[in-house]
KOLLUM-70875 format. One record per residue (C-alpha): x, y, z. Coordinates in steps of 0.2 Angstrom, whole numbers. Layout:
<rs>
<r><X>X</X><Y>Y</Y><Z>Z</Z></r>
...
</rs>
This chain:
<rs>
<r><X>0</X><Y>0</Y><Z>0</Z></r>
<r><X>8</X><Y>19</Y><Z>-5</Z></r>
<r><X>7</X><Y>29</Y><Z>8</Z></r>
<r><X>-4</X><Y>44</Y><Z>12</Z></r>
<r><X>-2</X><Y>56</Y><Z>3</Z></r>
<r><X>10</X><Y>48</Y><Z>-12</Z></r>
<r><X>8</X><Y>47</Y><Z>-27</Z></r>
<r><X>13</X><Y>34</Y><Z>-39</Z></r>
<r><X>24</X><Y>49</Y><Z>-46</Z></r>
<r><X>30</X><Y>53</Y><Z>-30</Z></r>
<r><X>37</X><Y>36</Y><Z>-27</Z></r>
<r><X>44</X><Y>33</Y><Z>-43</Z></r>
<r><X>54</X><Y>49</Y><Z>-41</Z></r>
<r><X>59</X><Y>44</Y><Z>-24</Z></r>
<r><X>64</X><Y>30</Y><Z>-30</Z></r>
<r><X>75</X><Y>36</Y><Z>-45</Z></r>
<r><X>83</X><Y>48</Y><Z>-31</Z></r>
<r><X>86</X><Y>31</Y><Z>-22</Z></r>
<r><X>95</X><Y>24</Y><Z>-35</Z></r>
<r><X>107</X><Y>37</Y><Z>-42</Z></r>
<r><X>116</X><Y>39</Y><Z>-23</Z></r>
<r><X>111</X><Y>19</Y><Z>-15</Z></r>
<r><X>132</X><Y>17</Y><Z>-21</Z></r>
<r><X>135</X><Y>32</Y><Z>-11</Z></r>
<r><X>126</X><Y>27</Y><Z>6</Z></r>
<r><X>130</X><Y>9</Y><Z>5</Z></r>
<r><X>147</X><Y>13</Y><Z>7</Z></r>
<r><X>144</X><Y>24</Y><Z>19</Z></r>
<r><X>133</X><Y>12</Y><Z>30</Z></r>
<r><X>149</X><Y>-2</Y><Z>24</Z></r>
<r><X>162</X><Y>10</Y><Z>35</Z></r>
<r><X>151</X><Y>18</Y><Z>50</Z></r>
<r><X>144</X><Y>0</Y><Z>52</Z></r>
<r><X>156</X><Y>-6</Y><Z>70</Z></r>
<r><X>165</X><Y>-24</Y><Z>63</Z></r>
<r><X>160</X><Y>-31</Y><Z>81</Z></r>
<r><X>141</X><Y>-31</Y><Z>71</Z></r>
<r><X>146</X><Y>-36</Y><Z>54</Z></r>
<r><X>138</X><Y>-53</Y><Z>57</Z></r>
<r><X>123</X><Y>-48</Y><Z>62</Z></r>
<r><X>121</X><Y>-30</Y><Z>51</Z></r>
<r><X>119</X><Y>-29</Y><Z>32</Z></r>
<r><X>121</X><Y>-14</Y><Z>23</Z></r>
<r><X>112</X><Y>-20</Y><Z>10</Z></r>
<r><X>98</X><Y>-25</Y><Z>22</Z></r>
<r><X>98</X><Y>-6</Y><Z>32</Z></r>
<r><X>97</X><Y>4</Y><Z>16</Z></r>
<r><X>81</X><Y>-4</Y><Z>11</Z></r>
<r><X>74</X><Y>-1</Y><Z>26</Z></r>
<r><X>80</X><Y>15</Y><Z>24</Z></r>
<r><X>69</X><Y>17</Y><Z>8</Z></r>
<r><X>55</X><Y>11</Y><Z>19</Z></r>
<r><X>57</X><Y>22</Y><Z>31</Z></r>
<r><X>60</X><Y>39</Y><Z>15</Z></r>
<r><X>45</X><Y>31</Y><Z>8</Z></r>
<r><X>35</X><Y>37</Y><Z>24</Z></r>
<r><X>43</X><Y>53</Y><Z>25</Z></r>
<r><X>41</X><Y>57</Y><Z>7</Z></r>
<r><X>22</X><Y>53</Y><Z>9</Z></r>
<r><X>19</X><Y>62</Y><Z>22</Z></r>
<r><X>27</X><Y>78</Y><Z>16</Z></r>
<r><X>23</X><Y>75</Y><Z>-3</Z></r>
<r><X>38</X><Y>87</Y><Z>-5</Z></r>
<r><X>56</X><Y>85</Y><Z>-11</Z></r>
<r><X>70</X><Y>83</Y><Z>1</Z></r>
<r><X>73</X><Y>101</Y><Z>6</Z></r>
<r><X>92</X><Y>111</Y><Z>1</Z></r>
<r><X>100</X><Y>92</Y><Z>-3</Z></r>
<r><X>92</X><Y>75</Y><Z>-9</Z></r>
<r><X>108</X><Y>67</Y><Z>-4</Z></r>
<r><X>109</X><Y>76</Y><Z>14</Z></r>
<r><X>90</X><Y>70</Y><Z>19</Z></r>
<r><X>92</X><Y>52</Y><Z>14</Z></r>
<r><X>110</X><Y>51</Y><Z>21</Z></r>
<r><X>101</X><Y>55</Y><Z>37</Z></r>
<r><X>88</X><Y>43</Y><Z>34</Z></r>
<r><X>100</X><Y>29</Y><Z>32</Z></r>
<r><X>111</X><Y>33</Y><Z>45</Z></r>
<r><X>96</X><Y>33</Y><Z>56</Z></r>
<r><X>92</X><Y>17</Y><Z>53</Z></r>
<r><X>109</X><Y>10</Y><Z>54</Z></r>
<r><X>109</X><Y>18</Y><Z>74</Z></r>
<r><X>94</X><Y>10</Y><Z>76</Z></r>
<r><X>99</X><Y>-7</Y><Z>72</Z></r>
<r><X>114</X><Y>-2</Y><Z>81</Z></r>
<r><X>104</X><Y>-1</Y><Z>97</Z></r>
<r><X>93</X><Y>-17</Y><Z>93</Z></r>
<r><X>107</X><Y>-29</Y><Z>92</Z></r>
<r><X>118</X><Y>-18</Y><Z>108</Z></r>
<r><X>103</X><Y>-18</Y><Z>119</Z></r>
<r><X>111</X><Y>-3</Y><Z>130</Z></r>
<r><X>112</X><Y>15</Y><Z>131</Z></r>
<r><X>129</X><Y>22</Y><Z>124</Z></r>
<r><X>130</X><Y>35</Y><Z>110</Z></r>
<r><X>131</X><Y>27</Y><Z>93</Z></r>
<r><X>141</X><Y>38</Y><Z>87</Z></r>
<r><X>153</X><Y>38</Y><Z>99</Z></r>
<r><X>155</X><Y>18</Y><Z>95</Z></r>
<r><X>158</X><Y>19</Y><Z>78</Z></r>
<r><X>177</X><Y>15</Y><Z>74</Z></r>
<r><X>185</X><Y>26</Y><Z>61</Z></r>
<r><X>192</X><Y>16</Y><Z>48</Z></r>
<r><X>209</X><Y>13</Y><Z>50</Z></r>
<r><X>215</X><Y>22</Y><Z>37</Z></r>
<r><X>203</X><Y>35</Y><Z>34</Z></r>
<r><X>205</X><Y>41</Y><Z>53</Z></r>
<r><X>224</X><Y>42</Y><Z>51</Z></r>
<r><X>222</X><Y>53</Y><Z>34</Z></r>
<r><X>212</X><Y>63</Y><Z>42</Z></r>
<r><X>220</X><Y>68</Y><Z>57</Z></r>
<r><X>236</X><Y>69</Y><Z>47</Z></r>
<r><X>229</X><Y>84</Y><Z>36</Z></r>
<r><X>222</X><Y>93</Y><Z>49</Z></r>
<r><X>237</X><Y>91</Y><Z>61</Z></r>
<r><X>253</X><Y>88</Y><Z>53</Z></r>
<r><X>253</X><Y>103</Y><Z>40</Z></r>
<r><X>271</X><Y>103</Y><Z>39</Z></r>
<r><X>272</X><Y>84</Y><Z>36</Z></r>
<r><X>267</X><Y>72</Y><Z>21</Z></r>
<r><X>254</X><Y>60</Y><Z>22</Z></r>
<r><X>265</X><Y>47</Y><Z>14</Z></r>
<r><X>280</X><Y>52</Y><Z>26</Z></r>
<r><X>268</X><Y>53</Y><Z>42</Z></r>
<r><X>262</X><Y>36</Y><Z>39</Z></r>
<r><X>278</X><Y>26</Y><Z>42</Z></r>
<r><X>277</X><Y>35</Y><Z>58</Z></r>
<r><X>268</X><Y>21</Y><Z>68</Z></r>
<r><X>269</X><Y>30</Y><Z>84</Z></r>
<r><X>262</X><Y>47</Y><Z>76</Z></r>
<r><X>248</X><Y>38</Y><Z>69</Z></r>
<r><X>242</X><Y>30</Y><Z>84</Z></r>
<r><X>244</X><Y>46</Y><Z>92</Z></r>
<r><X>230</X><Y>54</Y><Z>77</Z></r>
<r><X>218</X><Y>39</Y><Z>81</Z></r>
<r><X>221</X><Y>42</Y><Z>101</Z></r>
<r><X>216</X><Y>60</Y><Z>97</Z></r>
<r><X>201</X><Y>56</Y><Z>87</Z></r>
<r><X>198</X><Y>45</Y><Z>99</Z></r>
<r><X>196</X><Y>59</Y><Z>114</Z></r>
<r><X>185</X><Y>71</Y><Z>104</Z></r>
<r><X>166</X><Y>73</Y><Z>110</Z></r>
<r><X>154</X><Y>63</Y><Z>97</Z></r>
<r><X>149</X><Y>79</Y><Z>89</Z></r>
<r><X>165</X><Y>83</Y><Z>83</Z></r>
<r><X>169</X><Y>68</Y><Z>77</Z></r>
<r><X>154</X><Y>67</Y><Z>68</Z></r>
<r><X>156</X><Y>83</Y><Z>61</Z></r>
<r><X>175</X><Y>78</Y><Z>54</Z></r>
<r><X>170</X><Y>62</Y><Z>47</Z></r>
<r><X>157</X><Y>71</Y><Z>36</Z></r>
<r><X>166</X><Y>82</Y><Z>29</Z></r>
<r><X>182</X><Y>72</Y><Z>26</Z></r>
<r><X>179</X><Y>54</Y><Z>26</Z></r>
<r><X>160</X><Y>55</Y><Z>20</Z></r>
<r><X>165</X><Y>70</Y><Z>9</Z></r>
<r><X>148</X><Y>82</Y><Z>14</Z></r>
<r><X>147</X><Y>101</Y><Z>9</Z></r>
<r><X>142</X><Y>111</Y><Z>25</Z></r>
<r><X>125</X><Y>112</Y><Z>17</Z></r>
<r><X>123</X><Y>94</Y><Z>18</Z></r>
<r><X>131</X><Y>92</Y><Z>35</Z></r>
<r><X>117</X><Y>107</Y><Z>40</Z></r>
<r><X>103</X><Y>96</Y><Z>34</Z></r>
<r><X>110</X><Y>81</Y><Z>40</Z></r>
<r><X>111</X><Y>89</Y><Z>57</Z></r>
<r><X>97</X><Y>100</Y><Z>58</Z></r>
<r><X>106</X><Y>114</Y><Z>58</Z></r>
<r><X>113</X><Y>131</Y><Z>49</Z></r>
<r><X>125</X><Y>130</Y><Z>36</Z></r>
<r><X>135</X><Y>142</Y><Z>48</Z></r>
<r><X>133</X><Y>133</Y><Z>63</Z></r>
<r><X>138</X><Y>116</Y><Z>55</Z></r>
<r><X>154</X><Y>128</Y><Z>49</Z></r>
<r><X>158</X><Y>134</Y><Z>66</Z></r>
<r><X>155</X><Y>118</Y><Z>75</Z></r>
<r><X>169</X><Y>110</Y><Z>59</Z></r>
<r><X>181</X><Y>126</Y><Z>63</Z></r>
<r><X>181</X><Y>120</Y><Z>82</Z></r>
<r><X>180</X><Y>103</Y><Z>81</Z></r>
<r><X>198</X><Y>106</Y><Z>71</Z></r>
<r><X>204</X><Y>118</Y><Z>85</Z></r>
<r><X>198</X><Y>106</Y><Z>99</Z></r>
<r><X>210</X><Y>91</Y><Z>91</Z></r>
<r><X>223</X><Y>101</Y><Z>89</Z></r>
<r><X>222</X><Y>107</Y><Z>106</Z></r>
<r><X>220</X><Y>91</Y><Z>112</Z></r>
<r><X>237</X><Y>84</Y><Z>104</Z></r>
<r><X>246</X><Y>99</Y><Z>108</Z></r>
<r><X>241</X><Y>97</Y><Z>126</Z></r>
<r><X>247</X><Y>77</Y><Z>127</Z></r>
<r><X>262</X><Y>76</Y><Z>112</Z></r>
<r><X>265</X><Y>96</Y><Z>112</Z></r>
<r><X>268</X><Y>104</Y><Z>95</Z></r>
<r><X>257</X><Y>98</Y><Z>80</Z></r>
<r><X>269</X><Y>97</Y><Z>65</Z></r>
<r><X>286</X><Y>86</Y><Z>66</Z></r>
<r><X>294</X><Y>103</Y><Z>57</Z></r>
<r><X>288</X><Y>111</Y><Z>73</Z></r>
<r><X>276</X><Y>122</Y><Z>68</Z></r>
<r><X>257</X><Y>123</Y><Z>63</Z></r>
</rs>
């Protein structure tokens, strides 16, 4: 049964829109999904209940996604993977705060935003320095994690972060601008200076 307020029009498009980014969040869901779960969670398997779960949306607003199609069906499906998160963790901890970075995605990341004055190809045969990055990542509030791995691991425009997190194109830059400050703080205060050249 279509929902209310859908048309077979409606769906169609929504399920075109579906289609043209379900590589996208698949891959997405494949990297947040925690390897501890990987038995028991499919992305394939979340992403369709994700386009359940648009399908509803969508009929009950009969409206197109607002500023970015991408942005409001990334939210969807990432909503739905925290869900099944908590139905197979049965507790109270913060999601977000459980999913691992992938190994190497985390380490590129930190290494761009801390280690200016060093390669990432030079920094990487640092073992040490790039435990040190994961450690730091690791210490950061969920929100600023969350707000990082957007924009450099899942590769959102501050628009699409906005929507994703229900707020303003300029708060979703300020809250990226201090995330980077508060990592940087945070590895300055345990290693000391940010840069192996000694200098940010």
């Amino acid at each position: 049964m279509e929902p209310d307020g859908a048309s077979v029009a409606d769906l169609a498009a929504l399920g075109k829109l579906f289609e043209e980014y379900r590589a996208r969040l698949l891959e997405m869901l494949r990297q947040r999904i925690d390897p501890r779960l990987r038995p028991r969670l499919d992305a394939e398997e979340i992403l369709q209940e994700a386009f359940l779960a648009a399908r509803g949306k969508w009929g009950r607003s009969g409206q197109e996604p607002p500023k970015s199609s991408y942005a409001w069906l990334y939210r969807i499906a990432l909503d739905t993977l925290i869900e099944q998160w908590r139905r197979h963790t049965r507790d109270c901890r913060d999601p977000r705060r459980e999913f691992a970075l992938p190994e190497q995605s985390s380490m590129q990341m930190g290494l761009d935003l801390l280690h200016a004055g060093t390669s990432p190809s030079e920094a990487f045969t640092r073992k040490e320095g790039s435990e040190r990055v994961r450690q730091a990542l690791d210490r950061l509030r969920p929100a600023d994690r969350e707000i990082l791995w957007m924009r450099h691991y899942d590769g959102l425009s501050f628009v699409e972060a906005a929507v994703v997190l229900d707020i303003t194109a300029n708060a979703a830059t300020v809250r990226y601008v201090r995330a980077i400050q508060r990592l940087r703080d945070l590895w300055q205060q345990t290693w000391g200076t940010p840069t192996a050249g000694g200098g940010d």
